[in-house]
N, C-alpha and C positions, 0 to 999 in steps of 0.2 A: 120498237127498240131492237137493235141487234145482240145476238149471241153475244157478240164482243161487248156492245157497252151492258149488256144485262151480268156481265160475269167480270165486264169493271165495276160496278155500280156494287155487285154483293161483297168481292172482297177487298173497296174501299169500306166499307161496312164494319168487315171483319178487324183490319188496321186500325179503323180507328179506335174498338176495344182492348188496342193494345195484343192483339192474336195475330197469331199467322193461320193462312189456312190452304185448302184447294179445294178446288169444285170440279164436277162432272156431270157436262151435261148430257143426255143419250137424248134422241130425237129417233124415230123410225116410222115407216109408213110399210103397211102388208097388204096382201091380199091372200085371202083362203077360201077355196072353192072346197065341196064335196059332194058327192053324188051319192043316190040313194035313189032305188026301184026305176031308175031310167029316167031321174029328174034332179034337178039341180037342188040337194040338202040344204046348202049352205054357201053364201056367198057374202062374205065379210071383208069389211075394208077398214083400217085401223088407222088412225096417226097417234101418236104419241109423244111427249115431253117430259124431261124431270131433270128435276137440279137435286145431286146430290153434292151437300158440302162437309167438309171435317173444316174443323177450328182446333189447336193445340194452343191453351193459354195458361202458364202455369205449370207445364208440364203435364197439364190433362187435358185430356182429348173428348170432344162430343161431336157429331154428328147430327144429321138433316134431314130430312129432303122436302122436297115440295114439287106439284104437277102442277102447279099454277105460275103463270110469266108474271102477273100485275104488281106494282110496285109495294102493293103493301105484305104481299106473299110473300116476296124476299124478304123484305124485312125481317116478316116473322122468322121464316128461314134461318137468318142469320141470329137473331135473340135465341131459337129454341135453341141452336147447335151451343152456343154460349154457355146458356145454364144447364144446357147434360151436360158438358165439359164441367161445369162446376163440383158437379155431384160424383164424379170421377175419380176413381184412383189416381194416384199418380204414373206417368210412365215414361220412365227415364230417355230410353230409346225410341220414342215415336217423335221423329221432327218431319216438318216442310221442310223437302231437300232444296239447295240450294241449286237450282236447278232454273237458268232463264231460258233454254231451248224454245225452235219454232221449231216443228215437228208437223207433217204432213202428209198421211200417206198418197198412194197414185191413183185417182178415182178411173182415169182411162185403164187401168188393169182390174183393180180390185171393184169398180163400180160403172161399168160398163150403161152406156145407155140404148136401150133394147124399144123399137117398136111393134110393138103388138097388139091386135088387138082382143079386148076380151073373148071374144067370142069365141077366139080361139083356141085360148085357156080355158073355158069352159066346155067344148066339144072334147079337148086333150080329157077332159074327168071322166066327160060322160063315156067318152071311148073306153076308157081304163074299168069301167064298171060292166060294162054292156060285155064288153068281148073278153072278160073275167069270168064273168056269170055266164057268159054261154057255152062255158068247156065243161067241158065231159064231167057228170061228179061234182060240178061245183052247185053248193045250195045256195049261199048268200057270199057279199064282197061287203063284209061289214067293216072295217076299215078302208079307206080311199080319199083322196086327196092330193092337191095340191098346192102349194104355199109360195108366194114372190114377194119377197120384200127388201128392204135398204136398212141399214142402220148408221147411226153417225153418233161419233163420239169425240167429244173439246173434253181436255182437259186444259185447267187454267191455274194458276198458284199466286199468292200472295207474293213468290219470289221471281217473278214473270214468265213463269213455264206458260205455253200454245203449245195442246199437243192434237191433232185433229186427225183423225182414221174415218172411211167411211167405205161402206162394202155391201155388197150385195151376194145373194143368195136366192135361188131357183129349187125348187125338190120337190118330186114327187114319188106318193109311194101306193101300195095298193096291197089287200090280203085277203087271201081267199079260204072261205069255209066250204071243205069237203066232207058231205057225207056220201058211203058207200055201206049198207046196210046198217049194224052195230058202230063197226067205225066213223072215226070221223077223226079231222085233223085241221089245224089252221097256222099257214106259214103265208110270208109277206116280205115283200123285200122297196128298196127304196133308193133313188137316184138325187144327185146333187149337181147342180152347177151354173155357174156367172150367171146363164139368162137361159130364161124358156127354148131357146132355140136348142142347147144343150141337153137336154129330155128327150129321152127315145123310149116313146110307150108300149112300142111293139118289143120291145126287149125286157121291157118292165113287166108287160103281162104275162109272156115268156118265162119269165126267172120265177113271178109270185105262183105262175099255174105250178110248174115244174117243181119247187120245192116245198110243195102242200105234197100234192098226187105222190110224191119219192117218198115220204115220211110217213103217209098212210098206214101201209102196211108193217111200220114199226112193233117192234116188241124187244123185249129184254134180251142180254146176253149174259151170260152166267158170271158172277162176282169173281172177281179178280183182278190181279192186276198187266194194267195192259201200254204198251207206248199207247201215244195220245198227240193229235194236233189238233189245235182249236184252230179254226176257218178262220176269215180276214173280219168278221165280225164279232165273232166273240175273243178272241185273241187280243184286240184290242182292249175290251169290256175286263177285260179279266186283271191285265195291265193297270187302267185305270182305277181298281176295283183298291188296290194298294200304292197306289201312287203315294200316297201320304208316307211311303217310305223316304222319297226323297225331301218331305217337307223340313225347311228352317224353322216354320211358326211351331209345327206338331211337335220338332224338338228341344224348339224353346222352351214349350209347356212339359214336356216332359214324357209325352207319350210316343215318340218316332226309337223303333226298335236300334234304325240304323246311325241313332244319334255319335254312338262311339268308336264307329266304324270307317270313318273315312279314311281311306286308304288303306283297309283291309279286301280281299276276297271278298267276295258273296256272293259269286255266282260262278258257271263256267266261265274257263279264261276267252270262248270266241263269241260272248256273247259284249257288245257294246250297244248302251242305249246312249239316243242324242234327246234332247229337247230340239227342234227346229223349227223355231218362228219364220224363217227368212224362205221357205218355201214358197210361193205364191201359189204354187198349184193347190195348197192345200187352204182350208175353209178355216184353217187354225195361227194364220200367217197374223204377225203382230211387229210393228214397226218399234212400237214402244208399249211398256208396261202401265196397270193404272196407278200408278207415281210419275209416270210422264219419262223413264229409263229407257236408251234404246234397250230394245230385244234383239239377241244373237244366238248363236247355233252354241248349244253346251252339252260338254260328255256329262253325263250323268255315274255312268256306267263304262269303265275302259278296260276291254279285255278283263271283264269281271271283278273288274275292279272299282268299288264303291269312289267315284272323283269327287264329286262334291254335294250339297245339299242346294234346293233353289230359296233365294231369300229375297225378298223388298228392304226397305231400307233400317225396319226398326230389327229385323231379326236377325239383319247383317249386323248390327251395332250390338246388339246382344251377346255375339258370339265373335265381334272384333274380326269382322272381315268384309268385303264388297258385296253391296246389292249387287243380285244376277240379274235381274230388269224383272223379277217372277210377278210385281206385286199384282194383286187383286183386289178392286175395291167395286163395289156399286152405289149407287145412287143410295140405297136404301142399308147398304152393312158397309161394316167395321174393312181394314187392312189386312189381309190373307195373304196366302201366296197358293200359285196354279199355274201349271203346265201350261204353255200355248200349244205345242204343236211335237206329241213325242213321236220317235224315229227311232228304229232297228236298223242299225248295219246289216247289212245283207252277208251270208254265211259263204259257205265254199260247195254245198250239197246241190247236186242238179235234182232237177223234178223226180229224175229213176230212184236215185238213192235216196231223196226226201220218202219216197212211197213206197219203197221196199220190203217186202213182207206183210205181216200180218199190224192193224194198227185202227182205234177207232178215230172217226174224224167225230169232234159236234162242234153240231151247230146252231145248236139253239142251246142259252142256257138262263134257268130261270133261278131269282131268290137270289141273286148277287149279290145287295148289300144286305140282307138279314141271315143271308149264309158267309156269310165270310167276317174275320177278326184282325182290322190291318194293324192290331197290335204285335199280335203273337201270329199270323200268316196266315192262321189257320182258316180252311173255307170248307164248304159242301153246299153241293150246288145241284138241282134238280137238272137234267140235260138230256139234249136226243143229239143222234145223228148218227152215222152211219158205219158199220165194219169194214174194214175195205182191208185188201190184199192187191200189193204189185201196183196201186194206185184205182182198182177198180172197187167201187163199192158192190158189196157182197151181201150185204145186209140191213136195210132200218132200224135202227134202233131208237127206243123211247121208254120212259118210264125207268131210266136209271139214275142215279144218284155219282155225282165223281167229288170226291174229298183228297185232303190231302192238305200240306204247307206251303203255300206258297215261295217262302224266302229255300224253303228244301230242292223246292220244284227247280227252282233256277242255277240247282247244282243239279240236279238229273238234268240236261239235255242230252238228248243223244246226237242231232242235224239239226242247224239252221240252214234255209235254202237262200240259194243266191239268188233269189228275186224277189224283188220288193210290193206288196199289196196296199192299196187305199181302201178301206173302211167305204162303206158306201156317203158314209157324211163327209168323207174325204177329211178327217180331223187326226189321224193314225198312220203313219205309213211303217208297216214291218213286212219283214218276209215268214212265210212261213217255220214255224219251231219244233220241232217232233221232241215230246217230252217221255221219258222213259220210266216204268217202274208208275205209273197212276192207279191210285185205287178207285175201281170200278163198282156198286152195289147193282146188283140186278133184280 
């Protein structure tokens, strides 16, 4: 039985109990290599399947899922979603949108067909491990890996939504443990892209050796406070870390600070964040939401200025305004809302006067979300990375502690630079932020 008639088959099911509903089916096939002592760790090959469906009957909503295809799976499928709806609250604003779109992303861009053979993937590991371990200082390469797999997602609706995205993804990463007497230290970095061809391991051993052996010799710098730019990876992490400021759902429920702020300040006036699904360079590109809504480029953030919040369809109706395409749903949870793909406008600051003076960069930072409170902003975050002057780093640092407010932080900027950085997961695109006034523990 095909997709298609397997997901007519369930929500003629759902109709005929008088329900509306939609389904999501995810399909993916992987591959994960790993190396370990100059031999092949781990060599895993996955397929996967799952029906997830919601039912709203009554005005209450239950959900499903199942990883089995066979006729009587769905079935049940469809009766469990039923009677948890039963047992349901009511909830005024959760409908199946009316929504009959065919919706289909581009597999020749986003799902490129690549021949390779393993063998070759598997030397790419081995390589990554061997000539890891054999620099200078390095003990063990105890993380290592590489990962290729497809994913594909139908969405389908009792009101004839087809929404079908399918994408591919290549990455490989690698990290190395350095000891040098007492010391020791362990830093890793990590590549992404379309297809294995895309990976360049000699860059990648490069980057993991180099930022282990730089960070080595870290130690503290005396508490204070100091400008501050988070690197292209934690800059992101940190971003994400409060995202739930832009959430519909968080302030439906009552807990999103910036509920009463729309179209106030809150930040500096040259700071603008976008949402941007429509990227394709990036690994966060989304054609349509999982409500089947296209996805388009939105100010979040304009000129500091709070534009709007992201919402799916029930939290748009809550608060008497349009779905932004946000929604999130899986196979196995409830209706959310989530970023696809955020973006920083690029600043007016050149590289000199981004680096000017005295200023720590980190770049590692640990305790994200048990250090940080995306109610009230507040974070403290375990962090290393480096003192630098004029753009040159002057000093490792490790073993210090950076606190502060987040919604505060994004009135301190002092420079945003005009060039823009990918996240190594390519999921982030911002430019560097030089933040003023951080307090520093050493």
């Amino acid at each position: 039985m095909s997709i298609a008639q397997q997901a007519e088959n369930i929500l003629a099911r759902v109709q005929a109990a008088g329900a509306q509903g939609d389904l999501i089916i995810d399909r993916g096939d992987a591959l994960s290599l790993k190396a370990q002592d100059g031999e092949l760790e781990e060599h895993k090959v996955t397929s996967s399947q799952i029906f997830g469906l919601r039912v709203i009957k009554d005005d209450r909503v239950g959900t499903a899922y199942s990883e089995a295809a066979d006729d009587e799976a769905l079935s049940s499928l469809v009766e469990q979603a039923l009677v948890n709806a039963s047992y349901a609250a009511p909830e005024i604003h959760e409908k199946i949108l009316s929504n009959s779109s065919e919706l289909s992303t581009d597999d020749k861009l986003l799902c490129p067909e690549e021949q390779i053979a393993i063998e070759q993937k598997i030397d790419l590991v081995l390589k990554l491990e061997a000539e890891l371990k054999a620099k200078d200082k390095v003990k063990n390469v105890p993380y290592n890996g590489l990962q290729d797999g497809t994913g594909e997602r139908h969405i389908y609706s009792t009101a004839g939504l087809h929404a079908v995205s399918k994408s591919r993804m290549c990455s490989a990463f690698a990290y190395a443990l350095i000891e040098d007497g007492e010391k020791n230290a362990m830093e890793g970095v990590g590549q992404a892209a379309r297809l294995f061809a895309g990976i360049d391991p000699d860059r990648l051993i490069e980057e993991a050796y180099r930022n282990t052996i730089d960070i080595l010799e870290g130690s503290t710098v005396a508490s204070a406070h100091y400008d501050v730019i988070f690197d292209e990876e934690t800059q992101p992490s940190v971003f994400g870390v409060f995202s739930m400021m832009f959430s519909g759902k968080s302030a439906k429920d009552g807990v999103n600070p910036m509920r009463d702020k729309l179209g106030q300040m809150i930040a500096d006036p040259r700071l603008t964040v976008f949402d941007q699904p429509e990227n394709t360079d990036g690994f966060g590109y989304s054609l349509f939401d999982d409500e089947g809504t296209p996805a388009e480029k939105l100010a979040l953030i304009s000129d500091g200025t709070l534009s709007t919040l992201i919402h799916n369809s029930m939290t748009a109706a809550h608060f008497d305004t349009r779905t932004t395409g946000h929604a999130t749903r899986g196979p196995r949870s409830t209706l959310g809302v989530g970023l696809h793909q955020p973006e920083i406008a690029p600043g007016d600051a050149t590289e000199n006067e981004l680096h000017a003076g005295k200023y720590l960069e980190l770049t590692d930072l640990t305790g994200l979300h048990s250090g940080a409170n995306p109610i009230s902003g507040d974070f403290s975050f375990g962090a290393s990375g480096y003192l630098c002057k004029d753009g040159e780093r002057i000093q490792p640092v490790r073993g210090i502690t950076v606190a502060g407010n987040f919604y505060e932080m994004l009135k301190k900027i002092q420079l945003i630079g005009d060039t823009q950085h990918w996240n190594w997961q390519r999921s982030s695109l911002m430019p560097s932020i030089r933040f003023a006034d951080v307090a520093i523990s050493g």
